[in-house]
C-alpha positions in Angstrom: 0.0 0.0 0.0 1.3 3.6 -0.6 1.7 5.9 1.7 0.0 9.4 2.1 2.4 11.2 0.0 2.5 8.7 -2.8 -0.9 8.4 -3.1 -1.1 12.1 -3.2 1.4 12.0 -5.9 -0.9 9.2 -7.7 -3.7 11.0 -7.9 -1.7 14.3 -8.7 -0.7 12.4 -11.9 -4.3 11.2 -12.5 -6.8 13.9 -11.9 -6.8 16.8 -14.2 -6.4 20.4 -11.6 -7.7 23.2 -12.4 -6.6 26.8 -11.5 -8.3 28.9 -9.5 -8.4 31.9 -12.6 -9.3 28.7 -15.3 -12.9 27.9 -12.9 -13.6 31.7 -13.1 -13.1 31.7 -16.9 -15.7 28.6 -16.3 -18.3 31.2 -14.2 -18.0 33.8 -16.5 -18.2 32.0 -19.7 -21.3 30.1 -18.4 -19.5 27.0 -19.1 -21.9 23.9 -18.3 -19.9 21.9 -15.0 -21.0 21.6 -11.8 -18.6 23.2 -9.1 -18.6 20.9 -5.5 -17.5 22.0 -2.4 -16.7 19.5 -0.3 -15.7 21.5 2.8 -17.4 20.8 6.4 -20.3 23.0 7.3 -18.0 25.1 9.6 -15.7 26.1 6.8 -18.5 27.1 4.3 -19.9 29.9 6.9 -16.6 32.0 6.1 -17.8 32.0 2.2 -18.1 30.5 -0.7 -17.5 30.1 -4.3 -20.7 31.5 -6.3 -22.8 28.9 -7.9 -21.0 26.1 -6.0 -22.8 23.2 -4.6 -22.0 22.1 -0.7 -21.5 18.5 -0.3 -18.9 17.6 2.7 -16.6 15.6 2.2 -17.6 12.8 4.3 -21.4 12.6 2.8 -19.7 12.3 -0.4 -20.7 8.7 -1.0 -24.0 8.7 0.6 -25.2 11.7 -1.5 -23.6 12.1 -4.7 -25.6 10.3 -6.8 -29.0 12.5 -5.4 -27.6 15.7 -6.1 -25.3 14.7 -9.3 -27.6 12.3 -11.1 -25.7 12.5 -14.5 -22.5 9.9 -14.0 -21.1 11.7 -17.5 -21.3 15.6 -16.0 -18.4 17.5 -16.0 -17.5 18.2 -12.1 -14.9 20.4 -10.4 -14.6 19.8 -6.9 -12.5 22.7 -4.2 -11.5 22.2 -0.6 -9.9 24.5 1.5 -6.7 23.9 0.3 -7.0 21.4 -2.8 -6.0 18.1 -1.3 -9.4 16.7 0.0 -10.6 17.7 -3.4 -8.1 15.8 -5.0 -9.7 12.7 -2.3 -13.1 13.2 -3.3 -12.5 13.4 -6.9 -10.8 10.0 -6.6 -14.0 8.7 -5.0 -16.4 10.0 -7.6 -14.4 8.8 -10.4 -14.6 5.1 -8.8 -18.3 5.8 -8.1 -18.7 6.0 -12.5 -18.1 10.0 -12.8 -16.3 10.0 -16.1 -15.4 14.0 -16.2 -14.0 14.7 -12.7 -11.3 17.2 -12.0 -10.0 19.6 -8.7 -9.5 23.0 -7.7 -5.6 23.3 -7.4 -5.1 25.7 -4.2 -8.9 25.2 -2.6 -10.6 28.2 -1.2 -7.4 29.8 0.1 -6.1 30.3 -3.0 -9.3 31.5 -4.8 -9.6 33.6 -1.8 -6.2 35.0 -1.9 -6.6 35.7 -5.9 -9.2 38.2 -5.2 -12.0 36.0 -7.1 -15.5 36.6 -6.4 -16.8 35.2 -3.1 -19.9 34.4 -1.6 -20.9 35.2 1.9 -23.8 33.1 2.5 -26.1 33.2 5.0 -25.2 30.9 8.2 -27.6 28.4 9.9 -27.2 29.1 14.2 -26.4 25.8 16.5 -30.3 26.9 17.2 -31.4 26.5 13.7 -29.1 23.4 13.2 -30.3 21.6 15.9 -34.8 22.9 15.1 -33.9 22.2 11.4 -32.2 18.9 11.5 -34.5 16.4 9.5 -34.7 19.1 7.0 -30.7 19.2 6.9 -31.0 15.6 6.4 -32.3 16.1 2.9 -30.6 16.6 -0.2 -33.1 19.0 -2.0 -33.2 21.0 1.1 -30.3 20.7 3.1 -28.5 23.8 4.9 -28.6 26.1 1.5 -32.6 25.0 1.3 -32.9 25.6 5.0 -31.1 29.2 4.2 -33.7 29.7 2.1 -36.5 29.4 3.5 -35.1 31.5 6.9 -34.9 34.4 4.6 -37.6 34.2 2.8 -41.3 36.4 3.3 -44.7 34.6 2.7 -47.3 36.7 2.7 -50.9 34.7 3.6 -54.0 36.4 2.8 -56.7 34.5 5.3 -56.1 33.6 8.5 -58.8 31.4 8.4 -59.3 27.1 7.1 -57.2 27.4 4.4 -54.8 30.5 6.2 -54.5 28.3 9.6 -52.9 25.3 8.2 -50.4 27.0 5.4 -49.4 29.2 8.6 -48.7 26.8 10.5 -46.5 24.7 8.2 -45.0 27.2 7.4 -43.6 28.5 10.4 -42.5 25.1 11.4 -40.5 24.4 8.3 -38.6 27.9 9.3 -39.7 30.8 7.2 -38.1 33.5 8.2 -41.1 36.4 7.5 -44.4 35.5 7.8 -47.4 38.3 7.2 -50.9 38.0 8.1 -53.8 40.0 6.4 -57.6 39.7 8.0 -60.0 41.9 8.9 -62.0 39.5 11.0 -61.8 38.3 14.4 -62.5 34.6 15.6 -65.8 33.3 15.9 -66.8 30.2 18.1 -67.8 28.7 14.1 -64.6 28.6 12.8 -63.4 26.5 15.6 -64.1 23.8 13.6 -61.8 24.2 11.0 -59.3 27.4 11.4 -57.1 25.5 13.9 -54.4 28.2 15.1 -57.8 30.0 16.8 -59.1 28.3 20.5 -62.2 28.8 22.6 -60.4 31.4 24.2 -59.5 33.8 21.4 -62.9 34.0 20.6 -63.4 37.7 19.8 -60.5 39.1 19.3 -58.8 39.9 15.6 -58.0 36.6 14.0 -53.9 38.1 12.9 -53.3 38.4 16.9 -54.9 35.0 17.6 -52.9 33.4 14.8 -49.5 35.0 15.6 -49.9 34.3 19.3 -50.4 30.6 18.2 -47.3 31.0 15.7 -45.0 32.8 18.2 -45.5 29.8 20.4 -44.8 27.5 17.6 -41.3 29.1 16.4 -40.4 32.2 18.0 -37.2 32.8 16.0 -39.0 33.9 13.0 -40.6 37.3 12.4 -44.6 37.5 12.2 -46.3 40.9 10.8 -49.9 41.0 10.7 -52.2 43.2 8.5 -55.4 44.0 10.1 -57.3 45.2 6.9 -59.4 45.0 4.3 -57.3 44.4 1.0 -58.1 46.9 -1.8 -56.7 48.4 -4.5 -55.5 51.1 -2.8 -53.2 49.4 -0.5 -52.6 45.9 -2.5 -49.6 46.3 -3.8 -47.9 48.5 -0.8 -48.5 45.3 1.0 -47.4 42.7 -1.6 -44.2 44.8 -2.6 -43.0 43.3 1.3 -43.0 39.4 0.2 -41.6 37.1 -1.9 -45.0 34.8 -2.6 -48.9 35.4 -1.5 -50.7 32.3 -0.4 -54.4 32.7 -1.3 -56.7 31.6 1.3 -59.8 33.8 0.7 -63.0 32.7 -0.6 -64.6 35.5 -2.1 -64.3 35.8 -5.6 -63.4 39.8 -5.2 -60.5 39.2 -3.4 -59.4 36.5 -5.4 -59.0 38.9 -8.4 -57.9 41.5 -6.7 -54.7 39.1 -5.3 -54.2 38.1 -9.2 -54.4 41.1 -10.2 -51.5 42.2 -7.6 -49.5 39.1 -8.5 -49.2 39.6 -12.0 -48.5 43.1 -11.9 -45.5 42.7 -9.6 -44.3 39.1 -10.8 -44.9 37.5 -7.0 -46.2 33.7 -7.4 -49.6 33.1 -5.9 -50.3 29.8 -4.4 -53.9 29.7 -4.7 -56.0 26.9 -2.6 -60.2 26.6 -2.4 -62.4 24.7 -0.7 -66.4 23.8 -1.1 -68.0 21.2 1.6 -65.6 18.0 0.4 -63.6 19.2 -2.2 -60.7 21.6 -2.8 -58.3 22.2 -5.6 -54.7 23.8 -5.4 -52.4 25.3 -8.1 -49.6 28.3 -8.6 -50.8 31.3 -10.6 -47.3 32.2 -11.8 -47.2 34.4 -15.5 -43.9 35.3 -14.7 -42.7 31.4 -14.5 -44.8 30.1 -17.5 -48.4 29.7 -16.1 -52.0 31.1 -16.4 -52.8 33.5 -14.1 -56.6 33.3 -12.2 -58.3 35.6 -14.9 -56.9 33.1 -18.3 -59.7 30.6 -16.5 -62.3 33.0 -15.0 -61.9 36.6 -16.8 -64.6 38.0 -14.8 -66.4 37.1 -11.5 -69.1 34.5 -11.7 -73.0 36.1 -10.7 -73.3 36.4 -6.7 -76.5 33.4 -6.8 -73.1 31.0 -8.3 -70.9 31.7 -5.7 -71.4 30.7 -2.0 -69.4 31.2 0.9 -68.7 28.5 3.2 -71.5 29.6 5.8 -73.7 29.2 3.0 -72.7 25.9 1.5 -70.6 24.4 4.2 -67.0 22.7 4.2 -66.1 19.7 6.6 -63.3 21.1 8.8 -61.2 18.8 7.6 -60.9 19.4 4.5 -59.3 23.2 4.8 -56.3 21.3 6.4 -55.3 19.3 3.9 -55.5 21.8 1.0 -53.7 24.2 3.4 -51.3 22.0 4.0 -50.4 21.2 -0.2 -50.6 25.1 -0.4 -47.5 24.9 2.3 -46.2 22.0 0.1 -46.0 24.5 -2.8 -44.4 27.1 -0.9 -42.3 25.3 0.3 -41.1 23.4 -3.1 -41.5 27.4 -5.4 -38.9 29.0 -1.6 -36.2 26.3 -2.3 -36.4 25.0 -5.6 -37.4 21.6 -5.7 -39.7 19.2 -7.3 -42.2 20.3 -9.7 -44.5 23.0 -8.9 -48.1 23.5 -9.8 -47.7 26.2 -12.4 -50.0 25.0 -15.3 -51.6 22.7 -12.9 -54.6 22.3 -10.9 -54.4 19.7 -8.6 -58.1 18.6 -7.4 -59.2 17.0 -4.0 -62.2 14.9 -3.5 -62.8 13.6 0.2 -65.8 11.4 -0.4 -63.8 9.5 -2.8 -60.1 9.9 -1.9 -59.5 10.6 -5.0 -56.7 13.1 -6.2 -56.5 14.6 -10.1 -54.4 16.9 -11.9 -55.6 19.1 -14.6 -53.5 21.0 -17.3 -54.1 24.7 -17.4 -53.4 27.1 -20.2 -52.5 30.6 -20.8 -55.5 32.6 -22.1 -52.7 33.9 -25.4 -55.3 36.9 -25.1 -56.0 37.6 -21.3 -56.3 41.1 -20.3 -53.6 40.8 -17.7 -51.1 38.7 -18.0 -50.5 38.1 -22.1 -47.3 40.0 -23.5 -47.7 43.1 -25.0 -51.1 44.0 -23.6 -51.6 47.2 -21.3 -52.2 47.3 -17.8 -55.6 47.2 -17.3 -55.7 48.6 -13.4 -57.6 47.1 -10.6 -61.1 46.1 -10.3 -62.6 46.8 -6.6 -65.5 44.4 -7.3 -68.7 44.0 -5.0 -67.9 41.3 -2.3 -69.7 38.6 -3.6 -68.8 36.9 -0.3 -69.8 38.5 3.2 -68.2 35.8 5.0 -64.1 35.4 4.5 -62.6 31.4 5.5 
C-alpha cells in the first residue's frame, strides 16, 4: 500500500487540476460543469464560491448520486486547500463519474486571488439543531434551509385554508411570515381554522394566529395586516414578500390578489375549498403559467358563488388543501420538485381521489399576455360577506 504522499502524488498524476483563474473563466463563460465544495459545514460559513454546490466531504458517497444524477457531467470539486478535493475526486471517479477534475489551491487560493466570493447566509447551532431532518435532505439541506429563513410569505386569510399554510409554514422555518384579516375569531370557525381556540374567541384573528405562531417558532418574524385588501393598499403590502398564499373565498379578493400578483411578478399559491372538495395550483405568469383571470376573466353572478356559511365545508378538508398550499411554498422558496404552475391539482374527500388538470395561458387575457396594457384594478362588490 502507498503511503499518504505517494498516493497524493498518484492521484496528482491522474486527476486533471484546475486553477483557480481557469474555474472563473468557467463562471463567467457560463460554461456547463458543476462546481462541488466539499468543505465541512464550519468552513463554508466563512464564504463561498458562487454557484457552487455544498457537499462535505464525508457525505460524499452517501449523496452524490441525489444531487449529481448525471455519472457523465463535468465536475470540479474545491476544498480549502485542494488536497481533499483531489480525495473526493478520486472517489467520484470510482463511483462512475467519467469528467471529474479539482480546484488546485482550494478556497485559500481563490480567496487570496481576489475571485468573487460568496458570503452566504449561516444556519445558528439553534437552527441546526430545530432544522435537523430538514438538513438531512438533499433538496433541502442547509442552503434550502437558508432559504426558507430568509424568505417572506405573505398569507391572505387567516382562516381554514390561512391556519394550516401558517402553521407549516412556520414550522418548516420561514423567516417572515405576514398576516392579512379583517375578521376576528368566531366560536364557528373552531371547527376548521385550527391556530384559533375557545379562548381567542373575539378578538382579531392576525393576533390570535400569531400568538399561536410565536408559540410555535419564535425565531422567526410574524407581521400582521389588520385590513381589508383593496386596490389602494394591495400592492404597498405585496411589494413586502416574496410569494402570497391565497386563502380567501370570495371571488373579489381572489381577483384583486391576481391582479396584484401579475403586476408585480410575486407567485400566488392559490388553494379553495367547497363542503368535500378543494383544488390547489400556482398562478405564476412570470414562471410560465395562467394566471386566475386566463380561466375565470370575470367574477361569476353572486346566486353561483357561496361562501362556506352558505354551503358548508367539513373542517377537515381546509387542512389538507392548506397544507399542499405549504407544500407549494415550500417546493416554489427552495427549488425543488415540480411546482403546480399550469396545474390544478383537485381534492375529493368522499372518494379519496386526487387529479391533476392541465391549465393554459389565455394567449389573449387582459392581464397577463405579453404586449397588452395594464388594465388597473377592479374593486369588485364582495360577492362573499363571510371570509374562510
Amino acid at each position: 500500500m502507498p503511503g499518504y504522499r505517494d498516493w497524493l502524488a498518484q492521484l496528482r498524476s491522474s486527476i486533471p487540476e484546475l486553477q483557480p483563474d481557469e474555474v472563473s473563466e468557467y463562471i463567467e463563460d457560463e460554461e456547463d460543469f458543476i462546481l462541488l465544495d466539499v468543505r465541512e459545514s464550519d468552513e463554508v460559513r466563512g464564504g463561498t464560491i458562487p454557484g457552487a454546490k455544498h457537499l462535505p466531504k464525508g457525505f460524499l458517497e452517501l449523496k452524490a448520486e441525489s444531487m449529481v444524477p448525471d455519472k457523465d457531467a463535468k465536475i470540479v470539486a474545491y476544498c480549502a486547500g485542494g488536497v481533499r478535493s483531489l480525495f473526493a475526486a478520486e472517489s467520484l471517479q470510482k463511483m462512475g463519474y467519467t469528467d471529474v477534475a479539482s480546484m488546485a489551491g482550494g478556497f485559500g487560493r481563490w480567496s487570496d486571488m481576489g475571485l468573487a466570493v460568496d458570503k452566504p447566509f449561516t444556519l445558528s447551532d439553534a437552527d441546526r439543531e430545530r432544522y435537523s431532518r430538514h438538513l438531512n435532505i438533499p433538496e433541502v439541506g442547509p442552503e434550502g434551509q437558508a432559504k426558507l429563513l430568509q424568505s417572506k410569505v405573505l398569507l391572505i386569510g387567516a382562516g381554514g385554508l390561512g391556519c394550516p399554510t401558517a402553521q407549516y409554514l412556520a414550522a418548516a422555518g420561514v423567516g417572515t411570515i405576514g398576516i392579512l384579516d379583517f375578521d376576528v375569531v368566531d366560536e364557528s370557525n373552531l371547527q376548521r381554522q385550527i391556530l384559533h381556540t375557545t379562548e381567542t374567541v373575539g378578538i382579531a384573528k392576525t393576533e390570535s394566529a400569531k400568538q399561536a405562531l410565536h408559540k410555535l417558532n419564535p425565531a422567526i418574524k410574524l407581521v400582521t395586516h389588520e385590513v381589508r385588501l383593496d386596490s389602494s393598499n394591495v400592492e404597498e403590502i405585496f411589494s413586502q414578500y416574496d410569494y402570497v398564499v391565497d386563502g380567501t373565498d370570495n371571488f373579489p379578493t381572489r381577483y384583486l390578489i391576481n391582479d396584484a400578483c401579475v403586476r408585480l411578478k410575486k407567485p400566488n399559491i392559490h388553494g379553495s375549498v367547497y363542503r368535500f372538495e378543494g383544488q390547489v395550483t400556482v398562478f405564476a405568469p412570470s414562471l410560465g403559467g395562467p394566471c386566475y383571470r386566463c380561466l375565470y376573466p370575470e367574477p361569476p353572478p353572486p346566486e353561483l358563488a357561496p361562501s362556506c356559511a352558505e354551503a358548508g365545508v367539513l373542517g377537515v378538508l381546509p387542512g389538507i388543501i392548506g397544507c399542499l398550499q405549504a407544500m407549494e411554498t415550500i417546493k416554489l422558496i427552495i427549488g425543488a420538485g415540480d411546482a403546480l404552475v399550469g396545474k390544478l391539482l383537485t381534492y375529493d374527500g368522499l372518494k379519496n381521489r386526487f387529479e391533476i388538470k392541465t391549465l393554459f395561458k389565455d394567449p389573449e387575457c387582459a392581464y397577463c399576455a405579453p404586449g397588452k396594457p395594464w388594465p388597473g384594478y377592479v374593486d369588485y362588490e364582495f360577492f362573499c360577506a363571510n371570509p374562510l
